[in-house]
C-alpha positions in Angstrom: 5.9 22.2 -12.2 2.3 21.1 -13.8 0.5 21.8 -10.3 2.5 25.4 -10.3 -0.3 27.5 -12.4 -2.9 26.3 -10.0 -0.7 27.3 -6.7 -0.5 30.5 -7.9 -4.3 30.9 -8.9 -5.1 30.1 -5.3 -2.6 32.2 -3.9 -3.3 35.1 -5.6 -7.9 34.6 -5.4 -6.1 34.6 -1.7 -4.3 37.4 -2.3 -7.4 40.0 -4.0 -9.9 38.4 -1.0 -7.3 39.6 1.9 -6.6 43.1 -0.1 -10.5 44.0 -0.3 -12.1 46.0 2.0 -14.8 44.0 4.2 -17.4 46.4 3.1 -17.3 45.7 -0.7 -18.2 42.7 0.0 -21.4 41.2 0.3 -22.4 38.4 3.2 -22.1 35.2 1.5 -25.1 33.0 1.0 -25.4 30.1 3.1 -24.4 27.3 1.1 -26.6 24.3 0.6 -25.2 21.0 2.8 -23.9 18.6 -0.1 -25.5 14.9 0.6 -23.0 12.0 1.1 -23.0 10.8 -2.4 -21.8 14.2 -3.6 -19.4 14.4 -1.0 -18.0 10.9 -1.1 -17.7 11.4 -4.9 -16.1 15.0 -4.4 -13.9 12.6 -2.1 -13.2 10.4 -5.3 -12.5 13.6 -7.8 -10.4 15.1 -5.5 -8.1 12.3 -4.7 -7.8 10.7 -8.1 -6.4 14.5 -9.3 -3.9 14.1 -6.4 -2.7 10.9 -7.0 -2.2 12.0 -11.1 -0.3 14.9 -9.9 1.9 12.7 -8.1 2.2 9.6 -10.4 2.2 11.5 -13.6 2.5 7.9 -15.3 -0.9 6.5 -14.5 -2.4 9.5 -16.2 -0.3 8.1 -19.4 -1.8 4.9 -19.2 -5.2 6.3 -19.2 -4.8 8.9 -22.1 -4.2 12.1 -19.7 -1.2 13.6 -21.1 -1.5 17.1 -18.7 1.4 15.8 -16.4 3.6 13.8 -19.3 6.4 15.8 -19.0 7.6 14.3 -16.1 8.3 10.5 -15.0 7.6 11.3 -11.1 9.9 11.3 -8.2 8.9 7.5 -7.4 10.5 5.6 -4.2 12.3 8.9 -2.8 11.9 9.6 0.8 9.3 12.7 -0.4 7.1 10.4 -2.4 6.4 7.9 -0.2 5.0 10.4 2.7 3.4 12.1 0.3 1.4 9.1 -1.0 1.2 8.4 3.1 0.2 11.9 4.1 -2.6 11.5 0.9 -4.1 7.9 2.5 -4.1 8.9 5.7 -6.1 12.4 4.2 -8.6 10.5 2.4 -9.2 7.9 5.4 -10.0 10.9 7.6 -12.6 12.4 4.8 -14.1 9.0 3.8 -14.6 8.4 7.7 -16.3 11.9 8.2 -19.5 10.7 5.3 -21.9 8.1 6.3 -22.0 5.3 4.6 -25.5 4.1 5.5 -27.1 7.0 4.0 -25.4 6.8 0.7 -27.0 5.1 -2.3 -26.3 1.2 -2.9 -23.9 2.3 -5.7 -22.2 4.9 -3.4 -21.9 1.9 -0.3 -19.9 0.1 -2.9 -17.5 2.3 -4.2 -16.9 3.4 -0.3 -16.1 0.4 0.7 -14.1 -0.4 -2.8 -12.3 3.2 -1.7 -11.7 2.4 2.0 -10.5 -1.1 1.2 -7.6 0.1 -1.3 -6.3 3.5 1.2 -6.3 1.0 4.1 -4.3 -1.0 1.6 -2.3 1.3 0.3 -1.3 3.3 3.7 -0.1 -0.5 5.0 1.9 -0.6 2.3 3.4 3.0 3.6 4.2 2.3 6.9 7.8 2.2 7.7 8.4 -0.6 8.9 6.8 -2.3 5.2 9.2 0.3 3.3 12.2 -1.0 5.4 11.5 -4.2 3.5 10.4 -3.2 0.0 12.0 0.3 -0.9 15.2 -0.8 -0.6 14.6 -3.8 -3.2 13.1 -1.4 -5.7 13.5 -3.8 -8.7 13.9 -7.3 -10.3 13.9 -8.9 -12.9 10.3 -8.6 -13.2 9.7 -5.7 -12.1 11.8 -2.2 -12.0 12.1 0.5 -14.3 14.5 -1.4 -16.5 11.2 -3.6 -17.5 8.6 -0.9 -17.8 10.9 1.9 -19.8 11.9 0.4 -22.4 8.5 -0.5 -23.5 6.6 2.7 -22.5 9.2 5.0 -24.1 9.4 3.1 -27.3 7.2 4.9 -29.6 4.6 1.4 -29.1 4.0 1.5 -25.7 1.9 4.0 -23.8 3.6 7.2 -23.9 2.6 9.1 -27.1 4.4 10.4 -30.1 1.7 12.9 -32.0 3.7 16.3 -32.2 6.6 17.9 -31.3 5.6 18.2 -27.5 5.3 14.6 -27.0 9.0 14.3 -28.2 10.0 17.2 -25.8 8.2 15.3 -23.1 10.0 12.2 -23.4 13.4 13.9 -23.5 12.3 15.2 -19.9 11.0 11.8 -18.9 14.2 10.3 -20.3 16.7 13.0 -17.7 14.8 11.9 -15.3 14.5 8.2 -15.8 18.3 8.4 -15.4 17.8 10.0 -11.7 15.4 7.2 -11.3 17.8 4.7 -11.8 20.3 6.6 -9.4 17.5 6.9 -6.5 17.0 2.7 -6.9 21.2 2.8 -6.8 20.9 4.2 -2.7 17.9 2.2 -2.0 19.9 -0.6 -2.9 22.9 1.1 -0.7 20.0 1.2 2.4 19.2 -2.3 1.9 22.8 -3.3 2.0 23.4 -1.6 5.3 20.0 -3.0 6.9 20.4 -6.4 5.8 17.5 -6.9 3.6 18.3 -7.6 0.1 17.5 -9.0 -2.7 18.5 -12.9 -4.1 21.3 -13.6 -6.3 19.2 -15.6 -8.9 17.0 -11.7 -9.3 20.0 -9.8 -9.4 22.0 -11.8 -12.0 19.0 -11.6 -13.8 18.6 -8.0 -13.8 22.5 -7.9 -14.9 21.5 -10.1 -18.0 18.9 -7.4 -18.8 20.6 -4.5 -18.5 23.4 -6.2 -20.8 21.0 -6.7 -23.4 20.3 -3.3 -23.3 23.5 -1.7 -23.0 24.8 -3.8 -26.0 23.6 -2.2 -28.6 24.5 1.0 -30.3 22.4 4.3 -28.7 20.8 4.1 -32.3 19.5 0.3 -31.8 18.1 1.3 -28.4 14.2 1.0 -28.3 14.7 4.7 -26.3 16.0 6.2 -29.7 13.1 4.2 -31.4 10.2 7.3 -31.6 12.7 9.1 -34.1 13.8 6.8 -36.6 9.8 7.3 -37.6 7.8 10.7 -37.1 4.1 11.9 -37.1 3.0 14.4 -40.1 2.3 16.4 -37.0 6.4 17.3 -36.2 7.7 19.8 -39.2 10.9 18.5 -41.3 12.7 21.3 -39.5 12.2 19.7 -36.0 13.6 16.0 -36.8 17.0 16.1 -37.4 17.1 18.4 -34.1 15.1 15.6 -32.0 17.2 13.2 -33.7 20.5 14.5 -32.0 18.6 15.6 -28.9 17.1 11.8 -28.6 20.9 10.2 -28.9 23.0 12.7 -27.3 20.4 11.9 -24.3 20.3 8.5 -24.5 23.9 8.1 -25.5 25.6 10.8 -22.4 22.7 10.0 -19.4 20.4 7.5 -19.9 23.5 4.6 -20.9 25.6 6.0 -18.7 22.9 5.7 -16.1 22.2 2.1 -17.0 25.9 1.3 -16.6 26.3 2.4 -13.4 23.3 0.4 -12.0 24.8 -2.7 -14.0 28.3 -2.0 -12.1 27.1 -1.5 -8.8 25.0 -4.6 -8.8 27.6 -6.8 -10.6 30.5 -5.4 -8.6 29.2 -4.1 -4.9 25.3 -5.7 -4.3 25.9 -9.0 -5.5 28.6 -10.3 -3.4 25.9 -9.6 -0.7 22.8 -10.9 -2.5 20.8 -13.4 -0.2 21.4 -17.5 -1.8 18.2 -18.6 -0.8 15.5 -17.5 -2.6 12.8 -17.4 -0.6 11.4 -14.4 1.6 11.1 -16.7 4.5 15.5 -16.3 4.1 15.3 -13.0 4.3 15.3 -10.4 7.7 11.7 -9.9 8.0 10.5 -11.7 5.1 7.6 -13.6 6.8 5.9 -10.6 7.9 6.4 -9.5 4.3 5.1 -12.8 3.2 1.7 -12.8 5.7 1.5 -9.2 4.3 1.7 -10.0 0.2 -0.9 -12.9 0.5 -3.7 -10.4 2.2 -3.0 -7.8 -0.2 -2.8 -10.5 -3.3 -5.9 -12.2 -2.2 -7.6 -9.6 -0.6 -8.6 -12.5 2.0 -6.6 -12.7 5.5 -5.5 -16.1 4.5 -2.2 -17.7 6.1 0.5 -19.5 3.9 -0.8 -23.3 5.2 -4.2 -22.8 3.9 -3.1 -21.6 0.7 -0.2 -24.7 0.8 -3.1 -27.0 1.2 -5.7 -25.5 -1.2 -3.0 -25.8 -3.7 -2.1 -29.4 -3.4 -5.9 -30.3 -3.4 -6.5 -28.7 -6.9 -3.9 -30.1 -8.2 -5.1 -33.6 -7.6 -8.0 -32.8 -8.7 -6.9 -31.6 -12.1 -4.8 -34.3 -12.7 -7.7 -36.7 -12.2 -9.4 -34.4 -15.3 -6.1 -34.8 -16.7 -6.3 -38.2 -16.9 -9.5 -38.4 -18.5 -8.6 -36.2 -21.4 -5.4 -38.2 -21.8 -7.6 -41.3 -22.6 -9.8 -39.6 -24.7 -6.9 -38.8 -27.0 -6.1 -42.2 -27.2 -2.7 -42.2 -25.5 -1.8 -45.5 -23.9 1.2 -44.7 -21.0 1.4 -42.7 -17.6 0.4 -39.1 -17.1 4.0 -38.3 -16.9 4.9 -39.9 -20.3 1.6 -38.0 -21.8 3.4 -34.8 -20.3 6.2 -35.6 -22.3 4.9 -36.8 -25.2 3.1 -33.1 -25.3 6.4 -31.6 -24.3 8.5 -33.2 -26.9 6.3 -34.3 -30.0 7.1 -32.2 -33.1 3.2 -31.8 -33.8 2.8 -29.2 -31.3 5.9 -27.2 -31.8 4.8 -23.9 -33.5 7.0 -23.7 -37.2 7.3 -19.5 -36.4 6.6 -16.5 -34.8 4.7 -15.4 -37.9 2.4 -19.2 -37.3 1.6 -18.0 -33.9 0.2 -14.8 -34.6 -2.0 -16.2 -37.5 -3.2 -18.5 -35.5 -3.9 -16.1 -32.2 -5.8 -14.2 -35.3 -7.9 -17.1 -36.0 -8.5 -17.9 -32.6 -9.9 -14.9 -32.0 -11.7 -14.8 -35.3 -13.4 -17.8 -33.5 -14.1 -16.4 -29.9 -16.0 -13.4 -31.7 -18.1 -15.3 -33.2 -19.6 -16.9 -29.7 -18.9 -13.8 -27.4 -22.1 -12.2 -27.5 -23.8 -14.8 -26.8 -22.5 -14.3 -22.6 -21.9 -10.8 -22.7 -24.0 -8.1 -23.1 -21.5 -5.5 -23.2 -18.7 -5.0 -25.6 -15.9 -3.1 -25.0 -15.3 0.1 -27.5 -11.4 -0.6 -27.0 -9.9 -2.4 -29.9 -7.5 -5.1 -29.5 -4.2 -6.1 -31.0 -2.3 -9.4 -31.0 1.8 -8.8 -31.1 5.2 -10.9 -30.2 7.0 -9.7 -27.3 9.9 -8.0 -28.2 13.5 -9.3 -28.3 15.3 -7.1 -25.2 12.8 -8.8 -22.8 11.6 -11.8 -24.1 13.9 -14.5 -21.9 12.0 -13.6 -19.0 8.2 -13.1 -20.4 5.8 -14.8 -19.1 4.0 -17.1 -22.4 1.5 -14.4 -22.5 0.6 -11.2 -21.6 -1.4 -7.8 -21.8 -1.4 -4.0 -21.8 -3.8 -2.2 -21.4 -5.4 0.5 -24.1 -7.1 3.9 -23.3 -10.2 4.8 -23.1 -11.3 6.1 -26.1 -9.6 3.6 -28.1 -7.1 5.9 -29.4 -4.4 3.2 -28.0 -5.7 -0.4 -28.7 -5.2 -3.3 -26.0 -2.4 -5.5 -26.5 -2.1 -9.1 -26.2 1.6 -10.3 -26.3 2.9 -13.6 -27.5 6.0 -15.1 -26.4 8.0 -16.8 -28.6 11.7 -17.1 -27.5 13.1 -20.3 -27.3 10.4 -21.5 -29.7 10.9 -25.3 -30.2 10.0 -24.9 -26.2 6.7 -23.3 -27.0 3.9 -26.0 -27.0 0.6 -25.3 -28.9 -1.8 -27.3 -26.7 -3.0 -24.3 -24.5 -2.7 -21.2 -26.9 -7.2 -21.0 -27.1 -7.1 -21.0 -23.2 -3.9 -18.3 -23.6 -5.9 -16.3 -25.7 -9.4 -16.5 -22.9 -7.3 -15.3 -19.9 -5.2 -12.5 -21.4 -7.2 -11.2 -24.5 -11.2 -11.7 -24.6 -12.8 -12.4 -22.5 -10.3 -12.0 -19.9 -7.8 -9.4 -19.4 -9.2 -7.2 -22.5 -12.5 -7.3 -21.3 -12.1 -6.4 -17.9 -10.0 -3.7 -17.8 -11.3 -2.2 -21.4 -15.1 -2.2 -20.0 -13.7 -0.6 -16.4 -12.1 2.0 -18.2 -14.7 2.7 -20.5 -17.9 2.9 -17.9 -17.2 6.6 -17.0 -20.4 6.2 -14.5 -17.3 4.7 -12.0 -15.3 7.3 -10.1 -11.6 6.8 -11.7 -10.4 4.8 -8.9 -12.5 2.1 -9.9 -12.4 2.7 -13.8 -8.5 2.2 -13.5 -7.7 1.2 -10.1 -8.2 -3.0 -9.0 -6.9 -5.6 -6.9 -5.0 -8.6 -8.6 -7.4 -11.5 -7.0 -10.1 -9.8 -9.2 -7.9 -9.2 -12.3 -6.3 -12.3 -12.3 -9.1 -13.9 -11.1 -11.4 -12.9 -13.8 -8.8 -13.5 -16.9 -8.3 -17.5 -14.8 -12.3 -17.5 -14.8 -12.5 -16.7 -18.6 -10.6 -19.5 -19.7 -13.1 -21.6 -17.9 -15.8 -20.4 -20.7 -14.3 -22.2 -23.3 -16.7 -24.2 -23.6 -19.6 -21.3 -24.2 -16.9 -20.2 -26.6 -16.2 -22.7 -28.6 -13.2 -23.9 -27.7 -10.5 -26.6 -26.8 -13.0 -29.2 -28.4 -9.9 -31.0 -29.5 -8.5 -32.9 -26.6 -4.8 -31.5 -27.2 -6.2 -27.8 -26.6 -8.7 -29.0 -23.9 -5.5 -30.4 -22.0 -3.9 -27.3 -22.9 -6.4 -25.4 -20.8 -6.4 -28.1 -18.1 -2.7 -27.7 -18.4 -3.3 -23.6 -17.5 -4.9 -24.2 -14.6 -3.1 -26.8 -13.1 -0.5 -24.0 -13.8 -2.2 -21.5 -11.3 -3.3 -24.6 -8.8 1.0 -25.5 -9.1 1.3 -21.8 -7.9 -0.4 -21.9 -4.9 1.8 -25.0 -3.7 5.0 -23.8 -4.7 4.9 -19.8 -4.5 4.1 -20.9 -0.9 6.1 -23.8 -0.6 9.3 -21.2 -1.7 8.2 -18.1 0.5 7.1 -20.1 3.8 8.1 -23.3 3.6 12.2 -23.5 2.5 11.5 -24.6 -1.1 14.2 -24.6 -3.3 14.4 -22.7 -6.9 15.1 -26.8 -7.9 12.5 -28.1 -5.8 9.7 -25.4 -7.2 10.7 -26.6 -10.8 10.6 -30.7 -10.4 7.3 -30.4 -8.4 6.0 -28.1 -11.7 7.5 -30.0 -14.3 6.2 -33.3 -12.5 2.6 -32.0 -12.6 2.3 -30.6 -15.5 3.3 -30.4 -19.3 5.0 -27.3 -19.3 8.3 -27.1 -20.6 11.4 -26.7 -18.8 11.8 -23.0 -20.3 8.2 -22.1 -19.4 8.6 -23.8 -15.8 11.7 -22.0 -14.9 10.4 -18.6 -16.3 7.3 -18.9 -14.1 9.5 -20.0 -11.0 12.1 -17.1 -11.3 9.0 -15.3 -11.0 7.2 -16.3 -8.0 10.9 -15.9 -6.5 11.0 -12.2 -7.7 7.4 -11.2 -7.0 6.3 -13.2 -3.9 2.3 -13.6 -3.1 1.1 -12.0 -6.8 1.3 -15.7 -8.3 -1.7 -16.4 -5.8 -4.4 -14.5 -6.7 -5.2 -16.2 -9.6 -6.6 -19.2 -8.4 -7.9 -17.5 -5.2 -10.1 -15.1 -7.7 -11.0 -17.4 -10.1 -12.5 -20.3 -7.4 -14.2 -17.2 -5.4 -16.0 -16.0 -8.8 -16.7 -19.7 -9.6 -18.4 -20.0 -6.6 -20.5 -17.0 -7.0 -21.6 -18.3 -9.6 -22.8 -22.0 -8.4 -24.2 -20.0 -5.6 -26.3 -17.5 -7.8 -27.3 -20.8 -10.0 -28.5 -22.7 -7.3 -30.6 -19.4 -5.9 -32.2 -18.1 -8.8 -33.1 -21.6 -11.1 -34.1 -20.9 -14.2 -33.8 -16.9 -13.6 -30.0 -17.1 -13.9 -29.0 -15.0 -16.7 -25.2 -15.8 -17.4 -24.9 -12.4 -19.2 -26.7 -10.7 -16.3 -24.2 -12.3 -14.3 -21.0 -11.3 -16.1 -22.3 -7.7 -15.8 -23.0 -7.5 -12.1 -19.2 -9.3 -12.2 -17.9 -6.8 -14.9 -19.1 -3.3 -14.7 -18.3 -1.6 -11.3 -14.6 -2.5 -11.7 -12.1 -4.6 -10.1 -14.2 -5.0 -6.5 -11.5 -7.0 -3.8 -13.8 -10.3 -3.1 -15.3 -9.7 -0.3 -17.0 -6.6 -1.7 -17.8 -8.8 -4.6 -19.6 -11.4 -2.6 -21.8 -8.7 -1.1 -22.8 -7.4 -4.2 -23.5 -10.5 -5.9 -25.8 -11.7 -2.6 -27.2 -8.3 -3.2 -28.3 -8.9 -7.1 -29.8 -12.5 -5.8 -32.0 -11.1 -3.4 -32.9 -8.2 -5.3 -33.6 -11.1 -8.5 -35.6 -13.5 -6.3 -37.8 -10.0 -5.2 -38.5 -9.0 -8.2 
């Protein structure tokens, strides 16, 4: 319906051209050939309108509200060849444009553009949607998750006038068909034999539980109007008020219900035990598949096996250092333990925890300039996960703001379950998922409008995750973790993304069991049995994403040691962090290329 206005323009400047007479109009002038930087970024403009017109969401997210009326059509038949019809459109075009006469900054962003439509039309062949459309949610990930949040008057949808409320009613309707579409994919995957594991679907039931058992009025969807902007008149609210429950009460509940029944009553009787993708019909190909796209390497499940089992003994030998520098006499197991069970690091309260996130960022302000030399505009804010979705959280996490700021950054805290919650690690929490990390990265992408808007808000997850894994490995230029507790903390982080190399693989590829993926964790590490589970549960439900963390961060690392060793005493860390920061998420291969590229162009100069 937004596209409709335009469709008509065109057909009717159509329309008046056809209808003149050939006389009245004069021969047109020869246009000017357009160089291949203008083209390729005519390329960019023209495919980043597409793709918001068809995924009216990721405008949201970025603080484009022309297409909020509507949710999008996601995982019907018509949207996926759509989206394949569009790759396949924009290969063609980018393959037409000359990359070796485009400018340096050009040859990037093409080969940034070709890498993620190559991706993405991979993604969109059938034989990959025969294995992932008809799972189309989790646990961690389904619209169940996301909804809640974005439609709760503090999440990314907005709430400024009385059209904003309208548009969420519409978004709501068709939420509801949303969850009726993922009902048939389920149906497909049912009659195809691939499906999704027990352990994600009883967890999904748990969810949607938690949601359905409060009143309509306690629902975070009814949340935007128990509080209004000046902006909406008096007269309006008690109307939006009945509009937001009768919808949320008569078709979104209802909805949610009927998802919760079918799952419970007809999907999970024929859920897959094992847990792994290697036990399910076609689930290695799926698995060769998600590492590539994770890592953006062509790496193979062995490789990453191994890599994983050598960082980890190599963090437990740093492990073992910090234990003695704390002055603990017994075994790195009982030191796990002893950080696992001692009442010292057991955080009081929620309210502590955010205080102290405060202070810790109070802290890393104080030293951030000093390796940066660009700030992001985007504020951030530090808040506790909220209550419907807190079991399955991850410790941490972050969302991203617009950018102009209007809509800060968030950095979540987790703190269900809190005599589990440890406070060794909270600086090093703080590094990967507010500054520098994830706030940094996605704040300065967004806000460098130089970048066509595939690279402003588009990225790979070995660079994003890589980065935020990377950051916490500044704590040292940052001021951090000079106590050994919190310097274990952050040792115990990354042995956390070195554990996930051996066991998302060791699940996926290699038989593990959900109880085999938890002892090897909690036998490494001094995580506690709630956050070792959570993390576990997840690899199960998003196979290959837990990889790219360590994959990015070691790739950047090494970048680094290699730009060191090249350039002496001409290594500028901040210099660095820009050429790493400011074209976007690059996959790493593009990366490397551009980093060689600012060595030589250093040791020129």
């Amino acid at each position: 319906m937004a596209a409709r206005p335009a469709l008509l323009l065109a057909l009717l400047l159509a329309s008046a051209t056809a209808a003149a007479p050939a006389s009245a109009q004069p021969a047109p002038a020869a246009a000017a050939p357009q160089s291949g930087d203008a083209r390729l970024r005519q390329l960019f403009h023209d495919s980043d309108e597409d793709t918001l017109r068809r995924n009216p969401i990721q405008g949201v997210f970025r603080g484009d509200y022309r297409y909020a009326a509507h949710l999008g059509d996601y995982i019907s038949d018509a949207y996926f060849a759509a989206e394949r019809a569009a790759a396949e459109h924009d290969l063609a075009t980018l393959h037409a444009i000359d990359r070796d006469a485009l400018s340096p900054t050009d040859r990037i962003a093409y080969d940034v553009f070709k890498w993620q439509r190559e991706n993405d039309l991979a993604d969109l062949q059938p034989d990959m949607l025969a294995l992932t459309a008809v799972r189309p949610l989790n646990h961690f990930s389904g619209f169940q998750v996301f909804y809640p949040v974005f439609a709760s008057g503090h999440g990314a949808a907005p709430f400024r006038n009385v059209e904003d409320y309208e548009n969420n009613l519409t978004r709501h309707r068709e939420f509801a068909e949303a969850v009726d579409r993922a009902i048939g994919r389920f149906r497909q995957g049912l009659a195809s034999g691939v499906v999704e594991t027990k352990l994600t679907i009883r967890n999904v039931i748990d969810q949607l539980d938690a949601q359905l058992h409060d009143a309509p009025e306690a629902s975070p969807y009814y949340a935007p109007v128990t509080t209004f902007p000046d902006a909406v008149p008096e007269a309006e609210r008690g109307r939006l008020r009945a509009a937001y429950l009768a919808t949320v009460r008569d078709t979104m509940f209802p909805a949610l219900r009927r998802l919760r029944d079918f799952l419970q009553n007809d999907y999970l009787p024929h859920a897959r035990d094992g847990v792994g993708l290697s036990s399910m019909r076609g689930g290695d190909r799926m698995y060769r598949r998600l590492i590539e796209e994770n890592t953006t390497l062509p790496l193979t499940a062995d490789y990453v096996h191994d890599l994983g089992l050598s960082e980890v003994a190599r963090i437990r030998h740093e492990m073992e250092a910090v234990k003695e520098r704390a002055g603990f006499h017994g075994t790195l197991a009982e030191y796990f333990n002893f950080i696992r069970t001692d009442p010292r690091f057991a955080p009081p309260s929620a309210e502590w925890l955010h205080e102290h996130y405060l202070e810790i960022g109070r802290r890393v302000d104080a030293h951030v300039r000093d390796i940066f030399s660009t700030i992001p505009r985007t504020p951030m804010e530090i808040r506790q996960v909220e209550p419907f979705r807190e079991r399955t959280e991850a410790g941490g996490s972050y969302n991203q703001g617009t950018p102009d700021g209007s809509r800060p950054g968030i950095f979540y805290f987790n703190a269900y379950d809190l005599p589990s919650r440890r406070t060794p690690g909270m600086e090093t929490l703080y590094l990967h998922e507010g500054i520098p990390g994830h706030h940094f990265q996605i704040s300065l992408a967004q806000e460098n409008a130089d970048l066509p808007a595939f690279m402003r808000f588009g990225g790979n997850t070995a660079f994003v995750e890589g980065w935020a894994l990377y950051a916490e490995t500044l704590w040292d230029e940052l001021g951090m973790e000079s106590d050994p507790y919190q310097r274990f903390g952050g040792l115990n982080d990354e042995m956390l993304r070195a554990m996930r190399l051996v066991v998302d693989s060791g699940i996926h590829a290699k038989g593990w069991t959900r109880e085999q993926a938890i002892r090897y964790m909690l036998d490494n590490s001094g995580m506690s049995e709630t956050e070792v589970t959570a993390e576990v549960e997840r690899y199960i439900a998003i196979p290959g994403q837990a990889l790219a963390y360590k994959i990015g961060a070691l790739t950047i690392l090494r970048l680094r040691a290699h730009a060191e060793h090249e350039l002496g005493p001409r290594f500028d860390l901040r210099e660095f962090h820009a050429q790493v920061l400011m074209s976007g998420a690059l996959p790493m291969p593009v990366l490397e290329h551009k980093i060689d590229d600012w060595i030589a162009r250093r040791r020129a100069g």
